[in-house]
C-alpha positions in Angstrom: 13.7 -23.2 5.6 10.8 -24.4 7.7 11.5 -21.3 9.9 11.3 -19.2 7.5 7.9 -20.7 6.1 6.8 -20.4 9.4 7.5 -16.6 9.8 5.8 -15.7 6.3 2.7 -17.8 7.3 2.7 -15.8 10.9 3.2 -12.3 9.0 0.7 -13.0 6.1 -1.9 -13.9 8.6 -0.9 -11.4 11.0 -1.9 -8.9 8.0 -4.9 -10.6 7.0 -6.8 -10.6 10.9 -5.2 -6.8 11.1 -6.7 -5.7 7.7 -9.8 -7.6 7.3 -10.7 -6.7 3.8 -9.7 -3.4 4.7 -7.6 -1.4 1.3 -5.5 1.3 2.7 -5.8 3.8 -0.1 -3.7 7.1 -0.9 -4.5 10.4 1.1 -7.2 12.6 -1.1 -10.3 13.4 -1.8 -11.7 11.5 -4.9 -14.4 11.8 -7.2 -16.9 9.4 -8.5 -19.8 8.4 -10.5 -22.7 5.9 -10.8 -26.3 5.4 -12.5 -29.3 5.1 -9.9 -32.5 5.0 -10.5 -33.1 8.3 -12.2 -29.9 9.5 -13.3 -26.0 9.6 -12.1 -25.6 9.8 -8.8 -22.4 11.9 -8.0 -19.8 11.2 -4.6 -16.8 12.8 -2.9 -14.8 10.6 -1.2 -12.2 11.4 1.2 -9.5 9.3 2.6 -6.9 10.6 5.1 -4.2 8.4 7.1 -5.5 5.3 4.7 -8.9 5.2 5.6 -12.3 6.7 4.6 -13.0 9.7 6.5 -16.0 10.9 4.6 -18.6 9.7 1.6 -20.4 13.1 0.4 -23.3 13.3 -2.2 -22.7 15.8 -5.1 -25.4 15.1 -7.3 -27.9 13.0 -7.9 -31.6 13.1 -9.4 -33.3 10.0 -6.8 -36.7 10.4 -5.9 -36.5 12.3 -2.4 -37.8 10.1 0.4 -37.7 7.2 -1.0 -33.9 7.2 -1.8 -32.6 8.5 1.4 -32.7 5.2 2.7 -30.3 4.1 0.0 -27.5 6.5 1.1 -27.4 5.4 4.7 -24.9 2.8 2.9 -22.5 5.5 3.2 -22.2 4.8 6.9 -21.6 1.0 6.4 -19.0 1.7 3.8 -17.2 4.3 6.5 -17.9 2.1 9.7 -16.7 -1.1 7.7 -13.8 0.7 5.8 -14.8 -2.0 3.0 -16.6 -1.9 -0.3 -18.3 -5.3 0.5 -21.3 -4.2 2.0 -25.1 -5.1 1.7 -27.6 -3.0 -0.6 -30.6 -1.4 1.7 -33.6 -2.7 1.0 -35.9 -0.5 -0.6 -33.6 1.8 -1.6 -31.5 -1.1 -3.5 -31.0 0.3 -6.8 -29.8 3.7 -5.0 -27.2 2.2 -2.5 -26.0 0.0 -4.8 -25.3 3.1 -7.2 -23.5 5.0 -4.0 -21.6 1.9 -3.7 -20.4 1.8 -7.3 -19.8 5.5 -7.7 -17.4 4.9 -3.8 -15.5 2.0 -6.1 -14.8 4.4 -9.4 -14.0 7.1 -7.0 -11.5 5.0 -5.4 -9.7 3.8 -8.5 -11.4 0.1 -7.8 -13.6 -0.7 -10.6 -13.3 -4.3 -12.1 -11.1 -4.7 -14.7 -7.4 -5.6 -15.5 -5.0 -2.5 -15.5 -1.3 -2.7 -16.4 1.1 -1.0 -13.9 5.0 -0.6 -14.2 7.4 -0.2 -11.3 11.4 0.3 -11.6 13.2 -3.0 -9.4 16.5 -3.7 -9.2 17.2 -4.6 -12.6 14.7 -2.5 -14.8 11.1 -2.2 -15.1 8.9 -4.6 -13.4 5.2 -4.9 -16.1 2.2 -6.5 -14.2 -1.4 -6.7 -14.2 -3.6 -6.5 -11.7 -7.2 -7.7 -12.1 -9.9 -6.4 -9.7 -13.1 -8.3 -9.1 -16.0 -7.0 -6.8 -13.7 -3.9 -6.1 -11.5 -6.3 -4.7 -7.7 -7.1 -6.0 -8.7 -10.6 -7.1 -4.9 -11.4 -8.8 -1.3 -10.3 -10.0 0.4 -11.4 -13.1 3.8 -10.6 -13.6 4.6 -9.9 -17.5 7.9 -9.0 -17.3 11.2 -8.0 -15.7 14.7 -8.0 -15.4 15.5 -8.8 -12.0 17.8 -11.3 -10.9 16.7 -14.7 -11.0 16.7 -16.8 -7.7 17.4 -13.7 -5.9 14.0 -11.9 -6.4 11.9 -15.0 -6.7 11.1 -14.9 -3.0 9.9 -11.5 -3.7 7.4 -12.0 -6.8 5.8 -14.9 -4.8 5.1 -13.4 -1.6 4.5 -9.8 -2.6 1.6 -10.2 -4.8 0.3 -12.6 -2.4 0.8 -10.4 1.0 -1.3 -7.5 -1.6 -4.2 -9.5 -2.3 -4.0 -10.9 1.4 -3.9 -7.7 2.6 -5.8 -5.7 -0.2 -3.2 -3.1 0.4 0.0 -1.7 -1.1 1.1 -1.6 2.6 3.2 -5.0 2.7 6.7 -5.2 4.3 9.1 -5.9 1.5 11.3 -9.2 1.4 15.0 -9.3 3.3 17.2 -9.9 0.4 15.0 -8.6 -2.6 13.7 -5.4 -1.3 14.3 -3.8 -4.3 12.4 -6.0 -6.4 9.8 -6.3 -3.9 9.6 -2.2 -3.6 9.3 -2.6 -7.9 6.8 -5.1 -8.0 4.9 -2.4 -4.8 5.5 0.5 -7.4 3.7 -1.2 -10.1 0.4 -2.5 -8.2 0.4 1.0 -7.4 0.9 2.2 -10.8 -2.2 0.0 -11.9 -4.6 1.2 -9.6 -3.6 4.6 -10.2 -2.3 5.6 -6.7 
Protein backbone atom coordinates (compact mmCIF):
# COMPACT_ATOMS: atom_id res chain seq x y z
CA UNK A 1 0.00 0.00 0.00
CA UNK A 2 2.76 2.52 0.79
CA UNK A 3 3.99 1.70 -2.81
CA UNK A 4 1.21 2.49 -4.30
CA UNK A 5 0.78 5.90 -2.29
CA UNK A 6 4.03 6.49 -3.36
CA UNK A 7 3.46 6.11 -7.16
CA UNK A 8 0.11 8.32 -7.05
CA UNK A 9 2.10 11.04 -5.18
CA UNK A 10 5.04 10.70 -7.99
CA UNK A 11 2.34 10.82 -10.90
CA UNK A 12 0.15 13.58 -9.44
CA UNK A 13 3.21 15.73 -9.11
CA UNK A 14 4.70 14.62 -12.15
CA UNK A 15 1.37 16.26 -13.78
CA UNK A 16 1.38 19.23 -11.73
CA UNK A 17 5.38 20.51 -12.64
CA UNK A 18 4.47 19.19 -16.39
CA UNK A 19 1.14 21.25 -16.61
CA UNK A 20 1.68 24.20 -14.47
CA UNK A 21 -1.73 25.74 -14.48
CA UNK A 22 -1.81 24.88 -17.99
CA UNK A 23 -5.81 23.49 -19.13
CA UNK A 24 -5.47 21.34 -22.21
CA UNK A 25 -8.73 22.35 -23.91
CA UNK A 26 -10.62 20.60 -27.02
CA UNK A 27 -9.38 21.35 -30.66
CA UNK A 28 -11.52 24.50 -32.12
CA UNK A 29 -11.93 27.74 -32.62
CA UNK A 30 -14.22 29.48 -29.88
CA UNK A 31 -16.08 32.47 -29.56
CA UNK A 32 -16.29 34.93 -26.74
CA UNK A 33 -17.49 38.00 -25.15
CA UNK A 34 -16.77 40.74 -22.56
CA UNK A 35 -17.69 44.45 -21.52
CA UNK A 36 -14.60 47.02 -21.75
CA UNK A 37 -14.65 50.25 -21.38
CA UNK A 38 -16.95 51.30 -24.07
CA UNK A 39 -18.85 48.42 -25.09
CA UNK A 40 -18.32 44.47 -25.68
CA UNK A 41 -15.25 43.58 -26.74
CA UNK A 42 -15.51 40.43 -29.12
CA UNK A 43 -12.58 37.34 -29.37
CA UNK A 44 -11.77 34.25 -31.45
CA UNK A 45 -9.90 31.90 -29.83
CA UNK A 46 -8.27 29.04 -31.34
CA UNK A 47 -6.85 25.99 -29.74
CA UNK A 48 -5.14 23.22 -31.74
CA UNK A 49 -3.21 20.08 -30.16
CA UNK A 50 -4.50 21.47 -26.55
CA UNK A 51 -3.12 24.63 -26.47
CA UNK A 52 -3.85 28.28 -27.59
CA UNK A 53 -2.68 28.88 -30.91
CA UNK A 54 -4.25 32.28 -31.48
CA UNK A 55 -6.46 35.12 -29.52
CA UNK A 56 -8.09 37.43 -32.36
CA UNK A 57 -10.19 40.64 -31.79
CA UNK A 58 -13.61 40.65 -33.59
CA UNK A 59 -15.17 43.64 -32.19
CA UNK A 60 -14.79 45.96 -29.95
CA UNK A 61 -15.66 49.81 -29.52
CA UNK A 62 -12.17 50.87 -27.07
CA UNK A 63 -10.85 54.19 -27.49
CA UNK A 64 -8.04 53.59 -30.21
CA UNK A 65 -4.57 54.26 -28.71
CA UNK A 66 -5.23 54.19 -25.58
CA UNK A 67 -6.66 50.52 -25.50
CA UNK A 68 -4.09 48.91 -27.61
CA UNK A 69 -2.05 48.49 -24.74
CA UNK A 70 -4.77 46.49 -23.11
CA UNK A 71 -4.73 43.73 -25.88
CA UNK A 72 -1.04 43.08 -25.65
CA UNK A 73 -2.49 40.64 -22.82
CA UNK A 74 -3.28 38.40 -25.59
CA UNK A 75 0.40 37.57 -25.83
CA UNK A 76 0.66 36.70 -22.12
CA UNK A 77 -2.35 34.61 -22.28
CA UNK A 78 -0.66 32.62 -25.49
CA UNK A 79 3.04 32.67 -24.15
CA UNK A 80 1.67 31.54 -20.57
CA UNK A 81 -1.05 29.12 -22.01
CA UNK A 82 -2.97 30.31 -18.69
CA UNK A 83 -5.84 32.51 -17.82
CA UNK A 84 -4.01 33.81 -14.68
CA UNK A 85 -2.35 36.62 -16.04
CA UNK A 86 -1.78 40.36 -14.90
CA UNK A 87 -4.13 43.30 -16.25
CA UNK A 88 -1.79 46.04 -18.26
CA UNK A 89 -1.62 49.02 -16.68
CA UNK A 90 -3.33 51.66 -18.30
CA UNK A 91 -5.24 49.76 -20.40
CA UNK A 92 -6.70 47.78 -17.20
CA UNK A 93 -10.25 47.82 -17.76
CA UNK A 94 -9.51 46.62 -21.59
CA UNK A 95 -7.16 43.65 -20.79
CA UNK A 96 -9.12 42.55 -18.13
CA UNK A 97 -12.24 42.55 -20.65
CA UNK A 98 -9.89 40.38 -23.30
CA UNK A 99 -9.16 38.20 -20.46
CA UNK A 100 -12.81 37.61 -19.55
CA UNK A 101 -14.18 37.40 -23.06
CA UNK A 102 -10.67 34.38 -23.58
CA UNK A 103 -12.44 32.60 -20.23
CA UNK A 104 -16.33 32.59 -21.83
CA UNK A 105 -14.77 31.67 -25.03
CA UNK A 106 -13.19 28.83 -23.50
CA UNK A 107 -16.12 27.33 -21.66
CA UNK A 108 -14.30 28.65 -18.22
CA UNK A 109 -16.51 31.13 -16.60
CA UNK A 110 -17.06 30.80 -12.75
CA UNK A 111 -19.87 28.95 -11.80
CA UNK A 112 -20.97 25.36 -10.92
CA UNK A 113 -22.15 23.27 -14.04
CA UNK A 114 -23.55 19.72 -13.84
CA UNK A 115 -21.95 17.15 -16.18
CA UNK A 116 -22.97 13.40 -16.67
CA UNK A 117 -20.66 10.64 -17.87
CA UNK A 118 -21.68 6.76 -18.46
CA UNK A 119 -19.07 4.42 -15.89
CA UNK A 120 -19.25 0.98 -15.38
CA UNK A 121 -22.43 0.78 -13.66
CA UNK A 122 -24.62 3.72 -15.12
CA UNK A 123 -24.37 7.37 -15.13
CA UNK A 124 -21.87 9.09 -13.13
CA UNK A 125 -23.77 13.03 -12.03
CA UNK A 126 -21.09 15.68 -10.80
CA UNK A 127 -20.49 19.20 -10.43
CA UNK A 128 -17.77 20.97 -11.16
CA UNK A 129 -17.27 24.46 -9.73
CA UNK A 130 -14.84 26.88 -11.51
CA UNK A 131 -13.31 29.84 -9.69
CA UNK A 132 -10.92 32.41 -11.35
CA UNK A 133 -11.42 30.33 -14.66
CA UNK A 134 -9.81 27.79 -12.78
CA UNK A 135 -11.47 24.13 -11.85
CA UNK A 136 -11.58 25.02 -8.13
CA UNK A 137 -13.61 21.41 -7.04
CA UNK A 138 -15.55 18.13 -7.99
CA UNK A 139 -18.62 16.81 -6.25
CA UNK A 140 -19.85 13.68 -7.08
CA UNK A 141 -23.88 13.49 -6.83
CA UNK A 142 -24.45 10.23 -7.91
CA UNK A 143 -23.62 6.86 -9.41
CA UNK A 144 -23.94 3.36 -9.63
CA UNK A 145 -20.55 1.98 -9.71
CA UNK A 146 -19.30 -0.58 -7.61
CA UNK A 147 -18.39 0.15 -4.29
CA UNK A 148 -14.74 -0.45 -3.07
CA UNK A 149 -13.90 -1.14 -6.53
CA UNK A 150 -14.24 2.37 -8.05
CA UNK A 151 -13.43 4.24 -4.89
CA UNK A 152 -9.78 4.50 -5.82
CA UNK A 153 -11.11 6.06 -8.88
CA UNK A 154 -13.57 8.94 -7.52
CA UNK A 155 -10.63 9.98 -5.14
CA UNK A 156 -7.84 10.38 -7.35
CA UNK A 157 -9.59 11.37 -10.57
CA UNK A 158 -11.08 14.50 -9.55
CA UNK A 159 -8.06 15.33 -7.67
CA UNK A 160 -5.38 14.47 -10.71
CA UNK A 161 -8.20 17.14 -12.75
CA UNK A 162 -7.92 19.94 -10.55
CA UNK A 163 -4.12 19.08 -10.17
CA UNK A 164 -3.70 19.06 -13.48
CA UNK A 165 -6.57 21.55 -14.72
CA UNK A 166 -7.00 19.12 -17.48
CA UNK A 167 -9.27 16.23 -18.57
CA UNK A 168 -5.94 14.62 -19.61
CA UNK A 169 -5.38 12.29 -16.45
CA UNK A 170 -4.38 8.63 -16.82
CA UNK A 171 -7.35 6.57 -15.57
CA UNK A 172 -7.01 4.18 -12.46
CA UNK A 173 -5.72 0.18 -13.01
CA UNK A 174 -8.75 -1.55 -11.80
CA UNK A 175 -11.51 1.14 -12.18
CA UNK A 176 -10.86 2.47 -15.59
CA UNK A 177 -14.22 2.45 -16.41
CA UNK A 178 -15.43 4.45 -13.69
CA UNK A 179 -12.50 6.64 -13.83
CA UNK A 180 -13.14 7.17 -17.89
CA UNK A 181 -17.11 8.03 -16.49
CA UNK A 182 -16.18 10.31 -13.88
CA UNK A 183 -13.47 11.94 -17.27
CA UNK A 184 -16.80 12.00 -19.40
CA UNK A 185 -18.68 13.96 -16.99
CA UNK A 186 -16.00 16.81 -16.09
CA UNK A 187 -16.06 17.05 -19.68
CA UNK A 188 -19.67 17.09 -20.01
CA UNK A 189 -19.72 20.16 -17.46
CA UNK A 190 -17.41 22.32 -19.07
CA UNK A 191 -18.94 21.65 -22.33
CA UNK A 192 -16.03 19.98 -24.12
Amino acid sequence: MKHLSKITFFAITAVLLLSMGVLAWNDGTYSGEAMGHNGPIKVEVSVADGLITNIAIIEHTETPYISDAGFEVINTIIAQQSLEVNAISGATVTSEAVIVAVQNALGLTDGVYAGEGEGFGGPIVLEVAVKDGQIADITIKSHSETPYLSDLAFEKIPAAIIAAQTTEVDTVSGATASSKGIIAAVENALGK
